[in-house]
C-alpha positions as CSV (number, residue, x, y, z in Angstrom):
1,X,134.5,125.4,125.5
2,X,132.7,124.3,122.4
3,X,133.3,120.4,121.2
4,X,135.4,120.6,118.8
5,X,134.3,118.6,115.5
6,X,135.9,116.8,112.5
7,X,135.9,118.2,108.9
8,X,133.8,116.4,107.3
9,X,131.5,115.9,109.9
10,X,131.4,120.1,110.8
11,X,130.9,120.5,106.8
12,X,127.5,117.7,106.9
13,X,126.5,119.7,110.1
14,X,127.0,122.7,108.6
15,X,124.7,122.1,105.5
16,X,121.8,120.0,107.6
17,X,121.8,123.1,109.5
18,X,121.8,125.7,107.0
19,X,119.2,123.8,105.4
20,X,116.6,123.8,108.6
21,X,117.1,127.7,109.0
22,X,115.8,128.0,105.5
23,X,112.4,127.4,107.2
24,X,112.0,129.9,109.7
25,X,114.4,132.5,107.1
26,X,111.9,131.8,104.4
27,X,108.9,133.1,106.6
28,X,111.1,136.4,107.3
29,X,111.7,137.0,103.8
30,X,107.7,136.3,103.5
31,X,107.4,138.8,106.2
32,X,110.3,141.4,104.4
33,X,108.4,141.2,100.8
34,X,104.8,142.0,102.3
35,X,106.6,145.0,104.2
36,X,108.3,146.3,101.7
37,X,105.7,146.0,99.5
38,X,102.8,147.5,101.6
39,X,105.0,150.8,102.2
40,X,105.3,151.0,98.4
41,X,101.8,150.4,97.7
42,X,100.7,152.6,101.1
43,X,103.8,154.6,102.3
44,X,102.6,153.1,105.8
45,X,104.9,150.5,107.5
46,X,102.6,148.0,108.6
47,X,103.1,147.4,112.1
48,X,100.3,145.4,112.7
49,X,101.4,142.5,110.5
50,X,102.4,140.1,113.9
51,X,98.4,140.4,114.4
52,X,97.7,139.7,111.0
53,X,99.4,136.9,110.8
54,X,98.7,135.6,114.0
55,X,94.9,135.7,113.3
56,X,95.3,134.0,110.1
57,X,97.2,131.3,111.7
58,X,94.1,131.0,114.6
59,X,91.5,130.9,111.3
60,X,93.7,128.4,109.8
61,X,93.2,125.7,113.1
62,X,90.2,126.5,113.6
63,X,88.7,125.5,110.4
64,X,91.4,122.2,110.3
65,X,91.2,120.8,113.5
66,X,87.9,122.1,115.5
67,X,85.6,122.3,112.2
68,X,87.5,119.4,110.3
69,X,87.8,121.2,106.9
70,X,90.1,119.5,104.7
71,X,94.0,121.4,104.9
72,X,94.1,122.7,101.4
73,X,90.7,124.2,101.0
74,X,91.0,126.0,104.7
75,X,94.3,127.2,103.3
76,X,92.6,128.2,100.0
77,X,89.9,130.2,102.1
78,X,92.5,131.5,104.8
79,X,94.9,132.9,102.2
80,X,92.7,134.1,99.1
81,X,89.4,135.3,100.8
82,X,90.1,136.2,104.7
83,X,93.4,137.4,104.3
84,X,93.4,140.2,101.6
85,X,89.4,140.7,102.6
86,X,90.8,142.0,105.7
87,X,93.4,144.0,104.5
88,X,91.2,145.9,102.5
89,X,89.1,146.5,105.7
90,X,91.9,147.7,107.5
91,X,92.2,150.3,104.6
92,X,88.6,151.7,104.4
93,X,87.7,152.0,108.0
94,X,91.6,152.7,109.4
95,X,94.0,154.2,106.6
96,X,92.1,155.7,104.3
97,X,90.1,158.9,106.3
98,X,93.7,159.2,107.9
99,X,95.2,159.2,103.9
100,X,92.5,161.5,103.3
101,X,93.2,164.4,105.5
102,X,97.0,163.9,105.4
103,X,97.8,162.4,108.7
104,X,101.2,162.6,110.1
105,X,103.3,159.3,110.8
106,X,102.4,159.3,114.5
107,X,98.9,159.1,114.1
108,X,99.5,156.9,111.5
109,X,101.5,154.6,113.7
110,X,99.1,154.8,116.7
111,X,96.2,153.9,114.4
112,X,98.4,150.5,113.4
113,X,99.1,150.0,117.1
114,X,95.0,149.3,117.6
115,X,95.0,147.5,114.9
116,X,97.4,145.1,116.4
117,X,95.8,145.0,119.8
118,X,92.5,144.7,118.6
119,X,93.7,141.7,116.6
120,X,95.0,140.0,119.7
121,X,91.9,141.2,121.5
122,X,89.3,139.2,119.0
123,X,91.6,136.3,119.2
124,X,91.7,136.1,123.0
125,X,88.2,136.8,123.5
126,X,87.7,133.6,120.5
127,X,90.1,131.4,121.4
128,X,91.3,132.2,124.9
129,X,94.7,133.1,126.0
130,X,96.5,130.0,126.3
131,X,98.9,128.6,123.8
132,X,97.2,126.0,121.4
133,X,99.1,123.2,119.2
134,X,98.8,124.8,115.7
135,X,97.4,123.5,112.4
136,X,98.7,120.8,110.3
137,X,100.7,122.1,107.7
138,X,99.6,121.9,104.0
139,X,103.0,119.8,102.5
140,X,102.8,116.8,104.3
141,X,105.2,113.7,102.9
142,X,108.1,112.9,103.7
143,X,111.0,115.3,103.8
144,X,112.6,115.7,100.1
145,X,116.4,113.8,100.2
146,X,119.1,115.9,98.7
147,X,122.2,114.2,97.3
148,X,124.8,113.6,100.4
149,X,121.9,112.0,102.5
150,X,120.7,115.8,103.2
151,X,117.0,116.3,103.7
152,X,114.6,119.4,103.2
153,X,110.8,119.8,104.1
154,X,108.4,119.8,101.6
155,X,106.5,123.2,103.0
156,X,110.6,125.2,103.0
157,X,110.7,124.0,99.2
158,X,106.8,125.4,98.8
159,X,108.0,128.3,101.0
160,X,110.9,129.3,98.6
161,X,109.0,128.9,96.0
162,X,106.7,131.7,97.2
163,X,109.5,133.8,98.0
164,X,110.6,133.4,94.3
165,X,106.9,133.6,92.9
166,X,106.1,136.6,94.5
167,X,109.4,138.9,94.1
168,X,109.8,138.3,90.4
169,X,106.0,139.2,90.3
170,X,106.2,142.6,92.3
171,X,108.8,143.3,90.5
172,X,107.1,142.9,87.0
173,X,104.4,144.3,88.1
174,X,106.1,147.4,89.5
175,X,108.5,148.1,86.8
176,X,106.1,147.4,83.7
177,X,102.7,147.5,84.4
178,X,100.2,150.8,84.4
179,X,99.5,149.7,88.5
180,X,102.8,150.1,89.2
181,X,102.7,153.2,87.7
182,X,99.6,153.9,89.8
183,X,101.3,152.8,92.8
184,X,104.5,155.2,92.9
185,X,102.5,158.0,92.4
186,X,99.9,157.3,94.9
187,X,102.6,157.4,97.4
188,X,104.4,159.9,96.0
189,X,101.4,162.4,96.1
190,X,97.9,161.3,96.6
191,X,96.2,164.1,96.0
192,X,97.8,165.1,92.5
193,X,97.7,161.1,91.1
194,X,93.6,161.8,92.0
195,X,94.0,164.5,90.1
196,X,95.4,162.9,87.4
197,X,92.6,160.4,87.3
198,X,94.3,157.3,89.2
199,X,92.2,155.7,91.5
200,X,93.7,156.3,94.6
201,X,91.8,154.0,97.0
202,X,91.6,151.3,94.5
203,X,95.8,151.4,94.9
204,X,95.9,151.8,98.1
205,X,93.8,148.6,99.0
206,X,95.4,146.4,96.8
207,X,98.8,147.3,98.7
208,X,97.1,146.4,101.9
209,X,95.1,143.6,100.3
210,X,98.7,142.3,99.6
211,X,100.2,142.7,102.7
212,X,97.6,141.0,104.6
213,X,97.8,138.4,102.2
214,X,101.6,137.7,102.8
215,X,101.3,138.4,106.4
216,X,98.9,135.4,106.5
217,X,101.3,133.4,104.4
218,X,103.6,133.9,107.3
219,X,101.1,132.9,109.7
220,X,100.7,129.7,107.9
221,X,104.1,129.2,107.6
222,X,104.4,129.5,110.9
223,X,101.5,127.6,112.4
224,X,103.0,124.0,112.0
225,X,106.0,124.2,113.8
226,X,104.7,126.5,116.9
227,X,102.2,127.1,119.9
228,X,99.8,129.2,118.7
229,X,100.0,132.3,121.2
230,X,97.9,135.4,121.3
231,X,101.0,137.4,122.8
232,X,103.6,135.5,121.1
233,X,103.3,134.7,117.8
234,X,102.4,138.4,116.8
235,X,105.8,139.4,119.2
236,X,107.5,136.5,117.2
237,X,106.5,137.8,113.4
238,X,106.8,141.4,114.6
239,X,110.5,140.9,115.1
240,X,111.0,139.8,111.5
241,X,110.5,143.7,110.7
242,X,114.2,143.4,111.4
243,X,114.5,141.9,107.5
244,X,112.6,145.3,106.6
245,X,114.2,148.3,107.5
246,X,117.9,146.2,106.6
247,X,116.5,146.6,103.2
248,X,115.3,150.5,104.2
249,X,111.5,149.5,103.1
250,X,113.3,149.8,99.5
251,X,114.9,146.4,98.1
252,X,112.9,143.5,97.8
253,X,116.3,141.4,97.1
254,X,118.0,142.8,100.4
255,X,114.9,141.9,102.4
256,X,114.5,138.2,101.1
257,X,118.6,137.6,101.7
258,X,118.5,139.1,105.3
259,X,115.2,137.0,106.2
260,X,117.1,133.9,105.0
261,X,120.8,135.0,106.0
262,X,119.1,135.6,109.9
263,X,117.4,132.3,109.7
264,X,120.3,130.2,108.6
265,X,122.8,132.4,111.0
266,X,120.2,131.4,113.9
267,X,120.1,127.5,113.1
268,X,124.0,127.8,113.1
269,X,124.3,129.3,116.0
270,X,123.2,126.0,117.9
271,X,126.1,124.6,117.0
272,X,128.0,126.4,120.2
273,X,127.7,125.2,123.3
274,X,130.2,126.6,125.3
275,X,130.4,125.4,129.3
276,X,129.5,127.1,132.7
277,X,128.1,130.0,132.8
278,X,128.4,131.4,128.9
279,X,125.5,128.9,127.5
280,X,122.5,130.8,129.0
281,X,124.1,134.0,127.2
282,X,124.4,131.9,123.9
283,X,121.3,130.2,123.7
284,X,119.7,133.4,124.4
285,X,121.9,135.3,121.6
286,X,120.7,132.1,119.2
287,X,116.9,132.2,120.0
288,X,116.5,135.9,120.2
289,X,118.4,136.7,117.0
290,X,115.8,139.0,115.2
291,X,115.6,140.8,118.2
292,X,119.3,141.7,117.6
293,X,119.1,142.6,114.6
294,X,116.2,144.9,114.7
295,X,117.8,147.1,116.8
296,X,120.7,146.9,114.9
297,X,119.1,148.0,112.0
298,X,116.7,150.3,113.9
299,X,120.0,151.8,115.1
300,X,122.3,152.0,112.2
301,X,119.4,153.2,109.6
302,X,119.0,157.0,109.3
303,X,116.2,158.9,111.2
304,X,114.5,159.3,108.4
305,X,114.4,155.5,106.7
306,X,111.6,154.7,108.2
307,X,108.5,156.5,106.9
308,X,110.2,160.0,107.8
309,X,111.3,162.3,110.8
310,X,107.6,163.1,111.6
311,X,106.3,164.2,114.9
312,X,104.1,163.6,117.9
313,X,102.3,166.6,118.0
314,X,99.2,164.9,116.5
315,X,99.1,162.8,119.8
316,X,98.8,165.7,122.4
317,X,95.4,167.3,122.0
318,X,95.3,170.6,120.2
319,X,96.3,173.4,122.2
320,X,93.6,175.5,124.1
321,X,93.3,179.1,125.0
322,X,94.3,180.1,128.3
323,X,91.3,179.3,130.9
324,X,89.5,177.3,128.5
325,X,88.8,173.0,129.0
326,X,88.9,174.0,132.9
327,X,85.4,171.7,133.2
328,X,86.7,168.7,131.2
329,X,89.7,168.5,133.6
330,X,87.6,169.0,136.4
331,X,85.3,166.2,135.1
332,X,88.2,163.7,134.4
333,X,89.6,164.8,137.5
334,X,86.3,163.8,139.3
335,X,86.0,160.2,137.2
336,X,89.4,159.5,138.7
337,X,89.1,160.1,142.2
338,X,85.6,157.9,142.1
339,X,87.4,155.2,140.1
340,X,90.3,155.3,142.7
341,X,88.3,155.3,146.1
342,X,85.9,152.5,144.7
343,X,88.0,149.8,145.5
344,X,88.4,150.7,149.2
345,X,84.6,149.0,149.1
346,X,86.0,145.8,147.5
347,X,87.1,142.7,148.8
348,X,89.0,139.7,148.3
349,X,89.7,139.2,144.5
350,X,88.2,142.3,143.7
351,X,90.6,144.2,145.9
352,X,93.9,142.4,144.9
353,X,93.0,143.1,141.2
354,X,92.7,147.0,142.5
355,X,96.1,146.9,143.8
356,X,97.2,147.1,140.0
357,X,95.7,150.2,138.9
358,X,97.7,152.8,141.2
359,X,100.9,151.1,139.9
360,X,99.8,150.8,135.9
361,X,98.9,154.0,136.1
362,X,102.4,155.0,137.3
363,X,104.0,153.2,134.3
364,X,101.1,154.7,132.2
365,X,102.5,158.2,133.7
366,X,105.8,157.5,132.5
367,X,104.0,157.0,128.5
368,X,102.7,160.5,129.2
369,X,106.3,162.4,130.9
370,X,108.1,160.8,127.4
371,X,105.1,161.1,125.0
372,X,102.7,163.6,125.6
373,X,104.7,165.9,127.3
374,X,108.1,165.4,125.2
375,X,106.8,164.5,121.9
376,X,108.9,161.1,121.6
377,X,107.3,157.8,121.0
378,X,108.2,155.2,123.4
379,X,107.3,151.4,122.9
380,X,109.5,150.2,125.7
381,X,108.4,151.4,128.8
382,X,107.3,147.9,129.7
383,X,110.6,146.8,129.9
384,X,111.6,149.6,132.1
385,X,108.3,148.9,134.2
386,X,110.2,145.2,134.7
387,X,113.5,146.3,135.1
388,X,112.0,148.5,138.6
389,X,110.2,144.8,139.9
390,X,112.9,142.9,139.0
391,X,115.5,145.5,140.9
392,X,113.4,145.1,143.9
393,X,113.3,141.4,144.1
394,X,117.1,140.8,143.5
395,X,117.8,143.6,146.3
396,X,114.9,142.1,148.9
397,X,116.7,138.6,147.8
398,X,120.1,139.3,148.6
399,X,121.1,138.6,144.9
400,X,123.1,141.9,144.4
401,X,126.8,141.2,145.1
402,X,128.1,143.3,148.1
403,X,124.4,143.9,149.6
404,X,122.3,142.3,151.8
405,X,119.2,141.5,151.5
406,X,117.0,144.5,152.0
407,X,113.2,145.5,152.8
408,X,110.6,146.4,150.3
409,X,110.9,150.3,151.2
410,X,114.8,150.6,150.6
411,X,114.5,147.6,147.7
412,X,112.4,150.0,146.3
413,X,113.7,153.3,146.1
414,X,117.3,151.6,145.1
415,X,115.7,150.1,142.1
416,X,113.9,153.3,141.0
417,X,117.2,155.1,141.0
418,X,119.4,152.5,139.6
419,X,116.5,151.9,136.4
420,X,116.2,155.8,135.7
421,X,119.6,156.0,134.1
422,X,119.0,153.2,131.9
423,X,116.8,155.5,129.9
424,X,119.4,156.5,128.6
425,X,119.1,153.8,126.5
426,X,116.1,154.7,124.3
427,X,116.7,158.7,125.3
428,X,120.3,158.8,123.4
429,X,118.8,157.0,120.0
430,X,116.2,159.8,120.8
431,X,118.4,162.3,120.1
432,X,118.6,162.2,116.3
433,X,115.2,160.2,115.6
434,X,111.8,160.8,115.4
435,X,108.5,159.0,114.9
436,X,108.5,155.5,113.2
437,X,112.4,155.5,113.6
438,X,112.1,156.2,117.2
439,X,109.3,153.8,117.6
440,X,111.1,150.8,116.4
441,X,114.6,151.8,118.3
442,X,112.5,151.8,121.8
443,X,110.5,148.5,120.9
444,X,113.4,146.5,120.1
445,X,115.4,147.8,123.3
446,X,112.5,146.9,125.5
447,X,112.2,143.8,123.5
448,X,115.9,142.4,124.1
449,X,115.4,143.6,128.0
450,X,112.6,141.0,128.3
451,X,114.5,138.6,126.0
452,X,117.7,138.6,127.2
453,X,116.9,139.8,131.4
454,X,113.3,138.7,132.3
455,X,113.4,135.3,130.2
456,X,116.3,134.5,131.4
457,X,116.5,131.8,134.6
458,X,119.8,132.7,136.0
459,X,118.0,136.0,137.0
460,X,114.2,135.4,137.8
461,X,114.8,132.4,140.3
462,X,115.0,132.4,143.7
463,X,113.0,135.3,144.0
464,X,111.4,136.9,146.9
465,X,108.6,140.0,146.6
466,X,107.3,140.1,150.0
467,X,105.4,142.8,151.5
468,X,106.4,145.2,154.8
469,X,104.4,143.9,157.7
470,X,102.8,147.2,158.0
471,X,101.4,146.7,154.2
472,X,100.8,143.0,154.4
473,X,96.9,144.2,154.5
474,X,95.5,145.0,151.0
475,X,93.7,148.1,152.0
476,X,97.0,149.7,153.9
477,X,99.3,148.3,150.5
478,X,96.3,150.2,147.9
479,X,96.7,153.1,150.2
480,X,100.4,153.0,150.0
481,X,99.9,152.8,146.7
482,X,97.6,156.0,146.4
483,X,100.1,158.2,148.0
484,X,102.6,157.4,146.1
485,X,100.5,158.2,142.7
486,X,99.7,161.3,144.4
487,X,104.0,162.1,144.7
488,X,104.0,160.9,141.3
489,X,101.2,163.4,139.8
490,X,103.4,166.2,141.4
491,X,106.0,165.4,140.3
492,X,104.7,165.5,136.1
493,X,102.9,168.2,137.1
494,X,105.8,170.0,138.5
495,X,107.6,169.3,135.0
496,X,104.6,170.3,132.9
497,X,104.8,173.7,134.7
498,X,107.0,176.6,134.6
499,X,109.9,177.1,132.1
500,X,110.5,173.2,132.1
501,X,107.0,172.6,131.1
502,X,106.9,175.4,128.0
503,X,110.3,173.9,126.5
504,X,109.1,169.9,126.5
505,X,105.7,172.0,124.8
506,X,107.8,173.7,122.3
507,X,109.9,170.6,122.0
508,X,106.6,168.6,121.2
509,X,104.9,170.7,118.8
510,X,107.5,172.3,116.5
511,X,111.3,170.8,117.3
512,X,113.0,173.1,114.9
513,X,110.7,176.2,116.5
514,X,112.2,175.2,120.1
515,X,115.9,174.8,118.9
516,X,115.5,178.3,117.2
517,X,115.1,179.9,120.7
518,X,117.1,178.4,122.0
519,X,116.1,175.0,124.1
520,X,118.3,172.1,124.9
521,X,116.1,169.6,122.8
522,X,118.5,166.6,123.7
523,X,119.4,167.7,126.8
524,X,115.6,168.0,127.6
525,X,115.0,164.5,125.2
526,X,117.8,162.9,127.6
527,X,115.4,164.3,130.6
528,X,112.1,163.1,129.5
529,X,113.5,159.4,129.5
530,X,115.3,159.2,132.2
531,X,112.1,160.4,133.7
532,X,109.7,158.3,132.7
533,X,112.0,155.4,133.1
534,X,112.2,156.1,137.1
535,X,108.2,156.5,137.0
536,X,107.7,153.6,135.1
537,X,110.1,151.2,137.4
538,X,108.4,152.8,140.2
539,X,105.3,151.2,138.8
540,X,106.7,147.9,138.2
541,X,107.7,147.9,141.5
542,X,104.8,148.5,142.8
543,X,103.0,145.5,140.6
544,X,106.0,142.9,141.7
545,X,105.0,143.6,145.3
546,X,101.0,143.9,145.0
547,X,101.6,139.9,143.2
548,X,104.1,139.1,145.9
549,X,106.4,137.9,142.9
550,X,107.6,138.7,139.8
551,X,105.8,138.1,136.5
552,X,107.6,138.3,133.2
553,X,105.1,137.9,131.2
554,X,103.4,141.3,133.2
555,X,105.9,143.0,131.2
556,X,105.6,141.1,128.2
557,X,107.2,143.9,125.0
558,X,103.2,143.6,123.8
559,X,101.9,144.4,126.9
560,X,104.0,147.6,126.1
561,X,102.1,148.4,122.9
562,X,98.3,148.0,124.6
563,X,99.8,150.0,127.2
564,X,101.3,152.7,124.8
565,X,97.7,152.4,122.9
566,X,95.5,153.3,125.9
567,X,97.6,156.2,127.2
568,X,96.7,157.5,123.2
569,X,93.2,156.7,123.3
570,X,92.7,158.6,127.0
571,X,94.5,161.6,125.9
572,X,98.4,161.2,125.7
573,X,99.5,164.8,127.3
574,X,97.0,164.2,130.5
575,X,98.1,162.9,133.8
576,X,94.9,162.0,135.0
577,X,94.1,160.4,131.5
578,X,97.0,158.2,132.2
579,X,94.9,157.4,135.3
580,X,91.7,156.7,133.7
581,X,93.5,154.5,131.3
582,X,94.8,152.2,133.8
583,X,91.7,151.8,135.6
584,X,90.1,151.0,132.3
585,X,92.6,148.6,131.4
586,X,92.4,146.7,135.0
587,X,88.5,146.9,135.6
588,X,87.5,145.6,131.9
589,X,89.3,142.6,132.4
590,X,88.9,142.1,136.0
591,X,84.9,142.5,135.6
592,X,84.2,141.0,132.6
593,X,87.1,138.0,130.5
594,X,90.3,138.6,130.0
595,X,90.7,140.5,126.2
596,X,87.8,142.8,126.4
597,X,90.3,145.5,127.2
598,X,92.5,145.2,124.2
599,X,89.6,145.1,122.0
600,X,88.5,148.5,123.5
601,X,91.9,150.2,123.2
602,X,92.1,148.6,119.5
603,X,89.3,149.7,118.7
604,X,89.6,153.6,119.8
605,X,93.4,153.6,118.8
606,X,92.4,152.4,115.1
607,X,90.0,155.5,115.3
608,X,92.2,157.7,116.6
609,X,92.0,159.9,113.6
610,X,88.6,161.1,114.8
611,X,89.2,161.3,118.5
612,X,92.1,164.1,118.6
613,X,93.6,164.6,122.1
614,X,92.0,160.8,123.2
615,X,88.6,161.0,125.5
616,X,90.6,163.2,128.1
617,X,89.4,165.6,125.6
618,X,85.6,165.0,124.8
619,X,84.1,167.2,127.1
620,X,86.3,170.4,125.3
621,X,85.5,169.4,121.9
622,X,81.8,169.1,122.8
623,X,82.3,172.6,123.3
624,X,83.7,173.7,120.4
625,X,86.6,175.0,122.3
626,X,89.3,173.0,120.8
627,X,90.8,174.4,117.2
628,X,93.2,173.0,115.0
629,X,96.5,174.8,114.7
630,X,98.0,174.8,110.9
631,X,102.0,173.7,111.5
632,X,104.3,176.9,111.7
633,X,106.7,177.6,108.7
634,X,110.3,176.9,109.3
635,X,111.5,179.9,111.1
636,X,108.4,181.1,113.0
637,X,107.6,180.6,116.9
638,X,104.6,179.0,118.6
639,X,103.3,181.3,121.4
640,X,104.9,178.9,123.4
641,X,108.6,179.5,121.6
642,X,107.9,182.8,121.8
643,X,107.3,182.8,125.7
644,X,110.5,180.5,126.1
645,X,112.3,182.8,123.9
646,X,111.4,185.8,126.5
647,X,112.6,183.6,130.0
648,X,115.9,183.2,128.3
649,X,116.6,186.5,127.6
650,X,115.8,187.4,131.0
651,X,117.6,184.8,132.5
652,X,121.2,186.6,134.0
């Protein structure tokens, strides 16, 4: 039961309150208006802007507390120099060769994606991963007194006043100015506004010049009041993209009032505080309001709003003739089986880091069933990853009302089978969406799983993860763990083979091609996650009982995206690739400091325009064996199609 309160009390409450969401609504609406206005400028939804912002905020301490610069002129330098300097980096070494050669959305995306983990990368490696007390903000003072005895901070007042400054000047600037001009048909078409003699890349980096710029305001914004958090904050300011598609990367107006309708809807919600066993549920409904709402919007905005249906065909590598690229998987194939025997050699520290790598690179497996295989972009599988360890410690605890507590073996296989449905719940969204749309829907559902499940005390405590006594032994767990990678492999390889295997190809490289002969493309969709999401909690599992306990933050939503990232970079529609990556992943930071792996997957996923079909694929393309294939008209057949086409007919 809530305590109930007296009029005009519940009215001064209600105001105080309203006022103090304006502060964190203010830096959504910041986050909204460089959004909105990037896509203009760019027609790329910058999904790196959590980084940005994140670094800026890093910068911004750095220079204030450990170099003592005064507040203003680090926020002078932070803001007007390293902030749009770095946007128009991003442009000429990222966007623009992608631009260039008309990249699809999903390359597009994935080349944002290293952005944002090399961002996180650079600031672990500088200023370690631990949170840090943020910088000072700019307005200090003494909060501004409203009439009624209210009170507003100086920086929400400066903060609203930006909001202001900068929407009527976009929208002057769009509306009547020649670069507004510029900018619609840059995006429109930007090989006939070259044509017409607009200067292209000279648009195109003031867009992202401006959106690194207001992504940095949000950092700055956000810096006072929080720990500063390589994981976090970026997870934190990626969730405002919520105030972005509401406004259907359009409406500048709809973004700002959502930012600041979510943040004063947020500090209301404190007001409940309901009794028993409701007030974990509401707290976590207050705190994780963004996450809400993005996949509300994600869910109720068309497949198309954001940034078009598009495709993950770019992802896979370019298909080979039959026989051909034989020695580059023999080659991978042979890199993996070293990189997986190695750590039979190891000891002690060594060999309980190993113990991760056969169970990433079942999770990793999963990114490949639903990416590379199916053609549908997954950002969630991390959450699926924890749902498979968490299953397994509430079963070997006894926590699951009508069981008893079970062993690891059975704990196990019951979560695997009871997580595998759940795909359902980025597999039906699936159905009608594609590329960025997609994207966002599986990132905000494997967002609110870590939010609202693995965050959560009532469900993480009182947790046991302990090993069979047959496996207590790291050598005999890794080994455990090796076979069952090895079921695993057969099992994608069973579905990459065959009739099963041709429709996910068709499905993946021309959709409308595979419905025209005839393939269940959401009955195959529906298939592909349900899939992955067993492989992927059969991973998870597997890392809950190699640590002995479970970790949310091992299944952290941005451990997701470097995940997602290095799958790309090794070559999305290889099993062994997915292999390779994990090793990578675990052996970087194991063997050297903790970051040096994000920064590598960054980097290559940034370049991932010139690395088609990831490094599974370099020893082909050394060869000259790989060849682009033009996209098929509507109407027309891959080889593939056409060979599906044939095993239905035949079928009785």
């Amino acid at each position: 039961m809530t305590v109930p309160l007296t009029a005009p009390d519940s009215l001064g409450l209600t105001l105080d309150l309203a006022l103090a969401g304006l502060t964190v609504g203010s830096a959504a609406a910041l986050s909204g208006i460089g959004l909105v206005v990037c896509h203009r400028a760019t027609g790329v939804l910058n999904i790196a802007q959590g980084a940005q912002a994140m670094a800026v905020a890093y910068l911004l301490r750095d220079l204030v507390v450990v170099r003592h610069w005064p507040v203003w002129p680090a926020v002078a330098c932070c803001l007007l120099v390293v902030a749009p300097a770095l946007g128009v980096l991003l442009d000429v070494l990222v966007h623009r060769p992608l631009q260039r050669r008309g990249a699809g959305p999903a390359e597009t995306m994935v080349a944002g994606l290293g952005v944002f983990v090399l961002l996180i990368g650079v600031a672990v490696l500088l200023w370690g991963p631990a949170p840090v007390a943020g910088a000072p903000s700019p307005f200090g003072g003494a909060p501004i007194r409203l009439p009624g005895g209210h009170t507003l901070r100086p920086d929400t007042v400066a903060q609203l006043a930006a909001i202001l400054v900068l929407g009527l000047a976009v929208a002057a600037t769009t509306r009547w100015t020649r670069l507004g001009l510029h900018l619609r048909a840059v995006v429109d078409d930007r090989r006939l506004a070259a044509l017409t003699g607009v200067d292209a890349d000279r648009v195109s980096a003031t867009g992202w010049a401006f959106g690194t710029f207001t992504a940095g305001l949000v950092g700055v914004a956000l810096a006072p009041y929080l720990l500063l958090d390589p994981y976090g904050l970026p997870l934190l300011v990626m969730e405002t993209m919520a105030v972005a598609v509401a406004a259907r990367l359009r409406s500048i107006p709809v973004a700002v009032a959502t930012g600041l309708g979510l943040g004063i809807a947020q500090s209301e919600l404190t007001r409940l505080r309901p009794s028993g066993q409701l007030l974990p549920l509401v707290e976590a409904v207050q705190s994780n309001l963004f996450v809400i709402a993005l996949l509300a919007a994600a869910l109720l905005a068309g497949p198309g709003t954001t940034g078009g249906p598009g495709t993950t065909a770019p992802l896979a590598a370019p298909p080979r003739r039959a026989g051909r690229g034989a020695g580059g998987s023999r080659l991978t194939g042979a890199v993996c089986l070293v990189l997986l025997l190695m750590p039979f050699g190891f000891r002690g520290n060594d060999l309980r880091s190993a113990l991760l790598v056969p169970a990433l690179a079942l999770v990793l497996l999963s990114i490949v069933v639903v990416t590379g295989y199916g053609g549908q972009i997954s950002l969630g599988q991390a959450g699926y990853a924890g749902l498979g360890a968490l299953g397994t410690a509430l079963l070997m605890s006894g926590r699951v009302p009508g069981l008893p507590a079970l062993p690891a073996a059975p704990a196990l296989l019951l979560a695997v089978l009871a997580t595998a449905p759940l795909g359902l719940l980025t597999g039906w969204p699936a159905i009608r969406r594609r590329g960025l749309a997609l994207a966002l829907v599986t990132f905000a559902v494997g967002t609110a799983v870590s939010r609202f499940v693995f965050q959560q005390p009532y469900a993480t405590t009182g947790l046991t993860l302990d090993r069979p006594s047959y496996l207590t032994g790291d050598r005999a767990f890794y080994l455990a763990e090796l076979l069952l990678l090895g079921l695993g492999l057969l099992i994608v390889r069973a579905l990459h083979r065959g009739r099963l295997g041709r429709a996910l190809t068709a499905m993946r490289d021309h959709e409308a091609g595979a419905v025209a002969a005839g393939v269940d493309v959401p009955g195959l969709k529906l298939l592909a996650f349900v899939a992955g999401a067993a492989l992927a909690a059969l991973g998870g599992g597997l890392m809950g009982l190699a640590g002995r306990a479970f970790d949310a933050a091992s299944f952290d939503p941005v451990r997701g995206l470097l995940w997602f990232a290095a799958v790309v970079v090794a070559g999305a529609d290889s099993a062994l690739a997915a292999v390779l990556a994990a090793a990578l992943l675990i052996g970087l930071d194991a063997g050297t400091v903790t970051g040096v792996s994000a920064v590598a997957v960054g980097a290559l996923a940034a370049a991932i325009g010139r690395l088609p079909g990831g490094l599974a694929a370099l020893p082909t393309r050394r060869r000259g064996r790989t060849r682009a294939v033009p996209p098929l008209p509507p109407g027309h057949l891959s080889p593939t199609g056409q060979r599906l086409r044939a095993d239905l007919e035949r079928r009785p």
